[in-house]
N, C-alpha and C positions, 0 to 999 in steps of 0.2 A: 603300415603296422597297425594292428586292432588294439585300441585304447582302452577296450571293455574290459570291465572288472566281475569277480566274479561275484555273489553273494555275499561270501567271506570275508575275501578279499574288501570290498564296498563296506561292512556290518566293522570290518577293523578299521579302517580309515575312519569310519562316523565316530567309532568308539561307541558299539552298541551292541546287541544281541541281533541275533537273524531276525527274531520276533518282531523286535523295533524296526528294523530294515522294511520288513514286510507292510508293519504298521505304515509306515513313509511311503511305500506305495499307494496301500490304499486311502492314505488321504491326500493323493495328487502332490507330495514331494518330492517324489522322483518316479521317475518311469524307468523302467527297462526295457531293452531291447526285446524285439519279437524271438523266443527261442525257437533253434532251427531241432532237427530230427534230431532225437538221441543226445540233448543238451539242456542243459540248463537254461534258462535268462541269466543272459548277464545287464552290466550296469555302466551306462557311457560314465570315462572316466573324470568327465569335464565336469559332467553335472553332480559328480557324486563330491567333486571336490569343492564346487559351488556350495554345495548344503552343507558342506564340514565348515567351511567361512561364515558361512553364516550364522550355524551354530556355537562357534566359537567367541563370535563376534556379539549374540546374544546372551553370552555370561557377560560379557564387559559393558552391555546394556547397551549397545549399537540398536538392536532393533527399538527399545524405548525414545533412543535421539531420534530416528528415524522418525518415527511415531510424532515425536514432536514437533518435527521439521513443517508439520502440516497438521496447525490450529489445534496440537496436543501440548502436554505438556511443557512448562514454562522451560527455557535454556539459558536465559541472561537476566541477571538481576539490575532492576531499574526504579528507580525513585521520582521517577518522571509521570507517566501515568499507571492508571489501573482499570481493567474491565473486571467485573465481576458481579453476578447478580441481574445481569441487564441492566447494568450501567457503569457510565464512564467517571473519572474523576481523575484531575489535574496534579499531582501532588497533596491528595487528600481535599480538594476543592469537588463538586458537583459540577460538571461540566453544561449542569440544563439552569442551573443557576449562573454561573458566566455567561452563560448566551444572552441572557436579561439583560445586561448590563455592560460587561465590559467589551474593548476595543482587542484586537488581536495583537496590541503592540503591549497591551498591557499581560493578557495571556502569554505574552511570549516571555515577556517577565517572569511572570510567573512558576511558566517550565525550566526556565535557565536556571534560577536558583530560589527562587521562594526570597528573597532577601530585603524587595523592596525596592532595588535598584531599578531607576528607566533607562535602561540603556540606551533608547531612542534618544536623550532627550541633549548629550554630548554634542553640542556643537554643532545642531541638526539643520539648521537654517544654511550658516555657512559651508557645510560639506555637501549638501544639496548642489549651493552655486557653484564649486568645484566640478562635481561631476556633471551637471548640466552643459558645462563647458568642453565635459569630453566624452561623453556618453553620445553615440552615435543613434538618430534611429534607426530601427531596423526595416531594410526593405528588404530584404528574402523572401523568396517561396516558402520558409519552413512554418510547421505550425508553431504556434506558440512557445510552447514545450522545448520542441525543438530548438529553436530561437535561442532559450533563455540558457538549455545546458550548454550550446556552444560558445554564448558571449558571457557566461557569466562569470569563470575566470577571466577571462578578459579586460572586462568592466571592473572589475575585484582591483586592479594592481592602480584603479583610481582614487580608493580608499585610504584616506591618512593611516600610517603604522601605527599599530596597537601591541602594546605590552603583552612579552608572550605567558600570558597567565588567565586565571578561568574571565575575569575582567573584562581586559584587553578583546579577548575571543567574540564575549558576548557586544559587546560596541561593534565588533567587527562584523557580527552576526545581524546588527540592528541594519548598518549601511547595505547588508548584501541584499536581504531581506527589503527594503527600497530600489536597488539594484534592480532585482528580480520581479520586483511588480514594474518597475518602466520597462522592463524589455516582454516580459507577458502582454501588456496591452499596452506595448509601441508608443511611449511617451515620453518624456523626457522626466528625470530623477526628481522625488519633492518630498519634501518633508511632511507633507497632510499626512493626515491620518490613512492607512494606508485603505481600508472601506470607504473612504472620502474619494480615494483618488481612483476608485472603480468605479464609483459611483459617477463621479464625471465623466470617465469614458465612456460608459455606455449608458448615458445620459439618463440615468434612473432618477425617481423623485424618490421624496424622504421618506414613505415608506419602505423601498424597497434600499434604499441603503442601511435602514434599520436590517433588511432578509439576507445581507450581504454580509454587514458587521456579524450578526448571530453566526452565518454560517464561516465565514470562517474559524472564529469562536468553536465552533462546535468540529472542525475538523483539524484543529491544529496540532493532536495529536494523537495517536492511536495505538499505543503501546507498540510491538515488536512487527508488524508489520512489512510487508516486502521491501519497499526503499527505506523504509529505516533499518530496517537487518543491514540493505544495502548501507546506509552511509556509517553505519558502524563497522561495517566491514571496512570499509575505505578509508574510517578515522582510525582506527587502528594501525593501517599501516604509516601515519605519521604526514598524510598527504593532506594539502591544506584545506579550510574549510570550504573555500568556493571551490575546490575538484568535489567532495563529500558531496557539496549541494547539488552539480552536477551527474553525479552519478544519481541521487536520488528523483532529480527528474527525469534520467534515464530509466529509474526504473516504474516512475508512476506513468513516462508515457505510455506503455502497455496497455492494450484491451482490457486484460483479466484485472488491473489495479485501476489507474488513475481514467482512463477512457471507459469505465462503463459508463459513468453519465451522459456522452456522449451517444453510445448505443443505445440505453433508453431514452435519449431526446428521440431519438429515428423512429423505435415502436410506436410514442406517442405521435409523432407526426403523421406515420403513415397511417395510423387511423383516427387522425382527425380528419384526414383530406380523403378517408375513406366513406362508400355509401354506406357502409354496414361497419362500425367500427369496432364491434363485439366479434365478428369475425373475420375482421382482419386481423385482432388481438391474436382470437385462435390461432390463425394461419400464420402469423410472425413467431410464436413461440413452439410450432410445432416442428417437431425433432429437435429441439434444440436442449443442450445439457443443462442439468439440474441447476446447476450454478448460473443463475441466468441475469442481467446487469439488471440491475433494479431493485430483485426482488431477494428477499431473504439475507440471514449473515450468519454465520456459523456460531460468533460470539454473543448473537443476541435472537435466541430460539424465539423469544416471547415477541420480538419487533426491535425495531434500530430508534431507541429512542431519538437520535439525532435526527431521523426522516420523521418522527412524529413530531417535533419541534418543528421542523420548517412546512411540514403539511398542514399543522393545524395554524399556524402564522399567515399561511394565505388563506385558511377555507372560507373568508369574510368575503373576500373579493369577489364581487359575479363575476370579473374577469376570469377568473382563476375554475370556474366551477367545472367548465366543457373537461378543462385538462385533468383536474383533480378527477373528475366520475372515469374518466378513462385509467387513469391510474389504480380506481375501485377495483373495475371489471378485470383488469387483467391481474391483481392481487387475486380475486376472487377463482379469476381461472385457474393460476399455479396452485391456487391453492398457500401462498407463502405472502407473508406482511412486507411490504415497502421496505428499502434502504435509504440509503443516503446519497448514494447515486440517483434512486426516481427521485428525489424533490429536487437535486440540484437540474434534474432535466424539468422537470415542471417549472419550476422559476423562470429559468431560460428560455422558456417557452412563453409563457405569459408574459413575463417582462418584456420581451423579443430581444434577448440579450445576445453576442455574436454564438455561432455553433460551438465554440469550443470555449463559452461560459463558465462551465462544469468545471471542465480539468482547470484553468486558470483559476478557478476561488477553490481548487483541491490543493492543485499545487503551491499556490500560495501562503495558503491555509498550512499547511502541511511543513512549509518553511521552519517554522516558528519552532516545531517536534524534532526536526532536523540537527536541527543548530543543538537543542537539548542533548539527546542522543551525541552525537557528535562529542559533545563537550564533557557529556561522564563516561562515554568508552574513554579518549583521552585521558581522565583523571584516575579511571580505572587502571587502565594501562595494559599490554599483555595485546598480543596480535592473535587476533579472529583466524585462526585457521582449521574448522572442523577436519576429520576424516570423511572417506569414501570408504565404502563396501565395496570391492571387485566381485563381480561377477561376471565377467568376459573368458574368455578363453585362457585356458592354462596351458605352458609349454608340455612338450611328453619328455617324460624323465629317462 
């Protein structure tokens, strides 16, 4: 049976004039069928009912959410951080003034509630030797990431019970957040300072645990972002904190989020150990999308001040210069200023910190924003469930 509509037909359903109908063709909203002899064009009935959803859906401001969905307008109100201007800030703090100074356990502070409280600081020594006692390490093949979102409910039900209140939550937040740096880089649970305890892994000296403490600092939070949409989604549904933090490493391990550092470690490498390393820059970013790991950020047209903080923190080192001038040329090429993924691959490069550096001081980093998030959708209350626009195939009536 022929589903085609006729003009009329199609211009009543839109609820328009033939004029408007016509209009919608020619600006590529709907097509019509090829007319045969002695007939009109008609109008497939799928697609005409498609564009009434949609137009429907853009009174009730669907296409605006839509819009927002992706780096447009704001959707959830947060007290936690702020971008704006090309720049970041913690609860009304500058986040390139915390970098100077403070510790990421003390930032985390900070995001949880502004109040003053350390919640690290509970009984930190003794609940260490608890979990030492039963915290496994890990020998799996998985990567880090991986690692930590499978064992860190796991590891979570070794934590002393905490009062179920914003409190309680954050103490519980401080031990998972230690959790999650032993199972990241395969060590047993401690109280140090959690940039201390990286820093002995991957045997950095004291400048570079100064570049470690900053950057986590500087990425511990980042307003509405993908895993934290995500662990708001999931805090919402009432599921505990260590599922939330899990899902949020689920979703920074992705390319497109928490693993570009990783992909720009590989550009820079492969033309360091290139003869011509200008045009291996070329050749590694050629055809490749606009969105490319490294380089540029939507929410900071002018530069990622957070990658000009740790770029100009090593530019002293001759160590650092081979990598830094490659980092130049290929900004130069796109044409677009550094992020915060290139300096977390430049570090790791220069340091010679393990390959997957980056994402571990992201996702750790990143903990700290988590646990915030986490704790005012909870106080907020009210379960995350956007709508969908249909646009698939309609039944024939």
């Amino acid at each position: 049976m022929n589903q085609d509509l006729s003009a009329t037909e199609a211009a009543r359903i839109l609820g328009v004039s033939l004029a408007t109908l016509y209009s919608y063709v020619s600006r590529g909203l709907l097509t019509p069928g090829v007319a045969q002899a002695g007939r009109r064009k008609r109008y497939p009935r799928d697609e005409v009912l498609r564009l009434a959803a949609r137009k429907a859906d853009g009174k009730r401001g669907g296409h605006q959410v839509a819009a927002a969905m992706n780096w447009g307008t704001p959707v959830l109100e947060t007290r936690i951080s702020r971008i704006a201007d090309g720049r970041l800030h913690y609860r009304g703090h500058d986040v390139l003034t915390l970098a100077a100074r403070a510790t990421l356990e003390q930032v985390a502070c900070l995001l949880w509630d502004d109040g003053g409280t350390d919640y690290f600081a509970a009984d930190a020594a003794a609940n260490a030797d608890v979990l030492r006692a039963t915290f496994g390490v890990n020998a799996s093949p998985l990567s880090p990431l991986e690692a930590a979102m499978c064992a860190l409910p796991v590891h979570a039900r070794s934590l002393p019970a905490q009062p179920d209140d914003a409190h309680g939550r954050f103490v519980t937040g401080a031990g998972l957040m230690r959790l999650l740096a032993a199972t990241l880089l395969n060590r047993a649970p401690s109280a140090e300072p959690l940039h201390v305890q990286i820093a002995q892994s991957w045997h950095a000296n004291a400048a570079q645990a100064e570049w470690i403490r900053a950057a986590l600092v500087l990425l511990a939070d980042h307003e509405l972002n993908a895993s934290t949409f995500t662990v708001r989604c999931v805090a919402s549904t009432g599921a505990s904190l260590a599922a939330a933090l899990s899902a949020g490493l689920a979703a920074l391990s992705g390319a497109q989020h928490g693993g570009g550092s990783t992909l720009a470690r590989t550009m820079l490498e492969t033309a360091l150990t290139s003869d011509n390393p200008e045009r291996s820059i070329a050749a590694y970013f050629d055809g490749r999308d606009a969105s490319l790991a490294g380089y540029s950020h939507p929410l900071y047209p002018q530069g990622d001040p957070r990658a000009a903080y740790l770029l100009n923190a090593m530019s002293p080192w001759p160590q650092a210069r081979a990598v830094l001038a490659l980092g130049e040329q290929a900004s130069a090429h796109l044409g677009m200023p550094p992020n915060a993924d290139l300096a977390l691959a430049a570090m790791s490069i220069v340091c010679n910190w393990p390959p997957a550096a980056g994402e571990i001081l992201f996702a750790l980093a990143r903990s700290a924003g988590w646990i915030a998030h986490a704790a005012e959708q909870i106080a907020d209350g009210g379960l995350i469930r956007p709508r969908a626009r249909y646009i698939g195939n309609y039944p024939a009536t």
